[in-house]
C-alpha positions as protocol buffer text, in pm:
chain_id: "A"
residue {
  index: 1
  type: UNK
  ca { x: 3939 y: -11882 z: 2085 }
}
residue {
  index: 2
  type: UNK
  ca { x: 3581 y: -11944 z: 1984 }
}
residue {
  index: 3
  type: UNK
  ca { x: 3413 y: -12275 z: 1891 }
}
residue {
  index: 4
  type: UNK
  ca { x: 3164 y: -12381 z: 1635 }
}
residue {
  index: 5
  type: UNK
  ca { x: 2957 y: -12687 z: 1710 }
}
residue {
  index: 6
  type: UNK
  ca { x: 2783 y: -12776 z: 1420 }
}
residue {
  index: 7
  type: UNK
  ca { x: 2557 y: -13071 z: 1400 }
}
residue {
  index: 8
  type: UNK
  ca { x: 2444 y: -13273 z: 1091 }
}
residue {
  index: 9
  type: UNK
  ca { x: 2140 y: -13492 z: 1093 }
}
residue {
  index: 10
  type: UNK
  ca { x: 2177 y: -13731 z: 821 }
}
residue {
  index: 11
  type: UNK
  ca { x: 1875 y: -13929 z: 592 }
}
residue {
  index: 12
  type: UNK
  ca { x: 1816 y: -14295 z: 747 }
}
residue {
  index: 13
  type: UNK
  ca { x: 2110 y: -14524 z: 620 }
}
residue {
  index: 14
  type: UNK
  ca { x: 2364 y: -14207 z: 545 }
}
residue {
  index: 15
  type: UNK
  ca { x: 2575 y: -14225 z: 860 }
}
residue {
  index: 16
  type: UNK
  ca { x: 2850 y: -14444 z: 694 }
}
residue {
  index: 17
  type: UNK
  ca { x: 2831 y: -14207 z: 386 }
}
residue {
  index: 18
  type: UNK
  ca { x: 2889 y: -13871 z: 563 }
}
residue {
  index: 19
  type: UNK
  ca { x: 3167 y: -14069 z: 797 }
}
residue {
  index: 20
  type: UNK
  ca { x: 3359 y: -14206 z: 494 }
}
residue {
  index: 21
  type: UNK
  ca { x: 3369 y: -13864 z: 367 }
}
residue {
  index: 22
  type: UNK
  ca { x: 3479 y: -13688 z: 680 }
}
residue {
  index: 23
  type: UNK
  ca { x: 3751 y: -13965 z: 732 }
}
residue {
  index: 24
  type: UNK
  ca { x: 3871 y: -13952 z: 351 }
}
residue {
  index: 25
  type: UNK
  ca { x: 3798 y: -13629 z: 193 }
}
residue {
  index: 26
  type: UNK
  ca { x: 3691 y: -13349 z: 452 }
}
residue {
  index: 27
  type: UNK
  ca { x: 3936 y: -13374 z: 702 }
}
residue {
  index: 28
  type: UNK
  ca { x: 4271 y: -13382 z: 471 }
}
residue {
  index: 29
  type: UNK
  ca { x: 4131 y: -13049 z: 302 }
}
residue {
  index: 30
  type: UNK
  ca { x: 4092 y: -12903 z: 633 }
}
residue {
  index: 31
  type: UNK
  ca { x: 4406 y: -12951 z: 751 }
}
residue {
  index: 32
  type: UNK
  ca { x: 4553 y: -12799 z: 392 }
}
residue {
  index: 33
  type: UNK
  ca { x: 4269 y: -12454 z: 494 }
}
residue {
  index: 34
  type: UNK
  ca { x: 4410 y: -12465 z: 804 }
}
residue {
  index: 35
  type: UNK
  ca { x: 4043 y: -12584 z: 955 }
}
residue {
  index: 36
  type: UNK
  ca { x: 4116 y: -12738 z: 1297 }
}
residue {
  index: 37
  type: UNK
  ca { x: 3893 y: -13000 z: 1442 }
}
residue {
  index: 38
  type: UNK
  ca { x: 3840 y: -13046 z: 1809 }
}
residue {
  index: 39
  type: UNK
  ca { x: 3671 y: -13335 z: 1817 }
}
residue {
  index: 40
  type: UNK
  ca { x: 3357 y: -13554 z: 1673 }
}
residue {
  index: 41
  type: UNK
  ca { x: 3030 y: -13754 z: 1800 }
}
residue {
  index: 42
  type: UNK
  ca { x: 2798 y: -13949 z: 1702 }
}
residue {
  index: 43
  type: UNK
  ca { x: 2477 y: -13993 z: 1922 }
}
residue {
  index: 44
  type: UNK
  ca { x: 2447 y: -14331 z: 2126 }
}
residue {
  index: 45
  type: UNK
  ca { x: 2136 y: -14206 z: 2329 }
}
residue {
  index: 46
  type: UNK
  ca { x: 1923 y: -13930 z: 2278 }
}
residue {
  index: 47
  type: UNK
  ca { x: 1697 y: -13722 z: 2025 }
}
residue {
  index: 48
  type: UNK
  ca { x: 1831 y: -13918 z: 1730 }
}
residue {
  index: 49
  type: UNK
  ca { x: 2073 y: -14147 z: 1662 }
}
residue {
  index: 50
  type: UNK
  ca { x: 2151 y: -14020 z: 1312 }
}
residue {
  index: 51
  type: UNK
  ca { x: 2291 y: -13722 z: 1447 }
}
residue {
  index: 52
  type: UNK
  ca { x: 2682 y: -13636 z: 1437 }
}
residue {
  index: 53
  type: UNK
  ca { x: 2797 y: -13329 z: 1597 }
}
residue {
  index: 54
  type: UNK
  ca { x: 3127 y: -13186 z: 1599 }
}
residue {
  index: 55
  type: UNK
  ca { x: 3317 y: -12915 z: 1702 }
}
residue {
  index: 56
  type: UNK
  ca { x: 3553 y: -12643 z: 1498 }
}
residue {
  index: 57
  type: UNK
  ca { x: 3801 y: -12438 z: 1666 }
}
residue {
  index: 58
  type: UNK
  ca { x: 3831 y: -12091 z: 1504 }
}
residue {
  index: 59
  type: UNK
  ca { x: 4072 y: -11790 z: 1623 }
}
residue {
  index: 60
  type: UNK
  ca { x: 3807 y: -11521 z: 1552 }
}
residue {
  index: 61
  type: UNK
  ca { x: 3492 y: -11478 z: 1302 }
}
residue {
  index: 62
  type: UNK
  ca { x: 3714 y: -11315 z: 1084 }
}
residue {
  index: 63
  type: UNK
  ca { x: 3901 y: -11662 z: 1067 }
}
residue {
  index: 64
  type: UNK
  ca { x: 3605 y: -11850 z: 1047 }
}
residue {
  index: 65
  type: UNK
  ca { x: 3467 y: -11673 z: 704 }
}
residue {
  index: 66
  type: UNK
  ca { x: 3780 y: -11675 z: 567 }
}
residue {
  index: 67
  type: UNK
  ca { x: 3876 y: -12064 z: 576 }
}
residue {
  index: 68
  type: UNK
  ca { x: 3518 y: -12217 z: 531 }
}
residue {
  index: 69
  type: UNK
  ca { x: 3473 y: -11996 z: 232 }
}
residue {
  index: 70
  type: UNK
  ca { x: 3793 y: -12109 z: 52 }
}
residue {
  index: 71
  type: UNK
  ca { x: 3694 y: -12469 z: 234 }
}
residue {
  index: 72
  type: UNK
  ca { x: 3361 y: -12445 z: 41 }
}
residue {
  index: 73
  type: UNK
  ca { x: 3488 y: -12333 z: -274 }
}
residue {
  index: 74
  type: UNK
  ca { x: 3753 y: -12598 z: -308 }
}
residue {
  index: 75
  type: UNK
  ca { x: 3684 y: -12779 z: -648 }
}
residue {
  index: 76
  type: UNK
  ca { x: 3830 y: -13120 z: -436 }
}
residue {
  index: 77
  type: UNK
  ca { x: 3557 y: -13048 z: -194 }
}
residue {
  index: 78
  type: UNK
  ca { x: 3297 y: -12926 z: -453 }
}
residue {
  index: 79
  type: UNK
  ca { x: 3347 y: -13317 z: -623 }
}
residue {
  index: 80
  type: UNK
  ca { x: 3400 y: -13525 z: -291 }
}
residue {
  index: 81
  type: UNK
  ca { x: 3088 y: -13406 z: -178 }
}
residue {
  index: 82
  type: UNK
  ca { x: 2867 y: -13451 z: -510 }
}
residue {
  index: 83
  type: UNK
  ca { x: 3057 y: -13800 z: -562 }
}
residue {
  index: 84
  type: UNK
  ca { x: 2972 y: -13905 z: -192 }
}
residue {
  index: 85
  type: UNK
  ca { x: 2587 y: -13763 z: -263 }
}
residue {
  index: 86
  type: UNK
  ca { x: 2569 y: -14055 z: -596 }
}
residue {
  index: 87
  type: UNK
  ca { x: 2333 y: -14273 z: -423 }
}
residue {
  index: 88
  type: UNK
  ca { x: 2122 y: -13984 z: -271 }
}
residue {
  index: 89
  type: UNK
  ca { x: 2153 y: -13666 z: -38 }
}
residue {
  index: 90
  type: UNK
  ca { x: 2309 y: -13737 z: 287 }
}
residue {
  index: 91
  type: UNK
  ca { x: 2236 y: -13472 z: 538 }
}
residue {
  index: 92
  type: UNK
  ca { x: 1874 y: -13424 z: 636 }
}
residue {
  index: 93
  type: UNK
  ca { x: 1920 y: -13125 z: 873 }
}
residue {
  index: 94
  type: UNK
  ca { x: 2240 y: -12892 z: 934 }
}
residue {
  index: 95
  type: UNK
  ca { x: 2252 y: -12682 z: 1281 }
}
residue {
  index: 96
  type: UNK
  ca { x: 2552 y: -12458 z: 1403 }
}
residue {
  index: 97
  type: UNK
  ca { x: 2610 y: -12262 z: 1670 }
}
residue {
  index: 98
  type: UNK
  ca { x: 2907 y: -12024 z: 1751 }
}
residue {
  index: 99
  type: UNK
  ca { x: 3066 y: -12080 z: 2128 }
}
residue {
  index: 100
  type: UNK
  ca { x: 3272 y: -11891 z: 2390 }
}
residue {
  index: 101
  type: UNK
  ca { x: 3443 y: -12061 z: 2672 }
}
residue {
  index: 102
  type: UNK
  ca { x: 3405 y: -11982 z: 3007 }
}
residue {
  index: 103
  type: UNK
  ca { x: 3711 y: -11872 z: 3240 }
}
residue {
  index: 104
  type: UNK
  ca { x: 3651 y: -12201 z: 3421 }
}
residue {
  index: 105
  type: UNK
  ca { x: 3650 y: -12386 z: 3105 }
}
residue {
  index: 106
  type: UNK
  ca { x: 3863 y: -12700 z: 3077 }
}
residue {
  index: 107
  type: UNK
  ca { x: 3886 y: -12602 z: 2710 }
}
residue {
  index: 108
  type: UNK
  ca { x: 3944 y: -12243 z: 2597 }
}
């Protein structure tokens, strides 16, 4: 098991945009790609408070390209994503990184 974190700093005033379309849109055509979540943050204290991070859990790389290709090419995605842009883009900044767990991990 191997876990992406990804983190998406959004343009002042887009939180509630880029939540709304998580809770509505993104995570229902997840769960039809077979994209599990393991959980999501938003930043009380730190660098910046428009920041939400979240993490993926993926089988293998292989797994990875596979789902968030077809994810990405969805035509439901492809409109949720321009329809939730209307007003203006949402994300300033997009980060991932690719993790291992540890054999003392609480989560593997």
């Amino acid at each position: 098991m191997m876990y992406e974190m990804r983190s998406y700093r959004t343009m002042p005033g887009r939180m509630p945009a880029l939540l709304a379309r998580f809770e509505n849109h993104t995570l229902g055509l997840w769960k039809r790609h077979g994209i599990r979540q393991a959980g999501f943050w938003t930043t009380l204290v730190g660098e910046s408070s428009y920041d939400l991070t979240y993490l993926v859990a993926w089988e293998s790389m292989a797994e990875r390209e596979q789902k968030w290709t077809a994810f990405m090419n969805d035509p439901e995605w492809i409109k949720a994503r321009a329809d939730s842009e209307k007003d203006g883009p949402i994300l300033a900044n997009v980060s991932n990184q690719f993790l291992a767990p540890t054999s003392f991990s609480a989560v593997k």
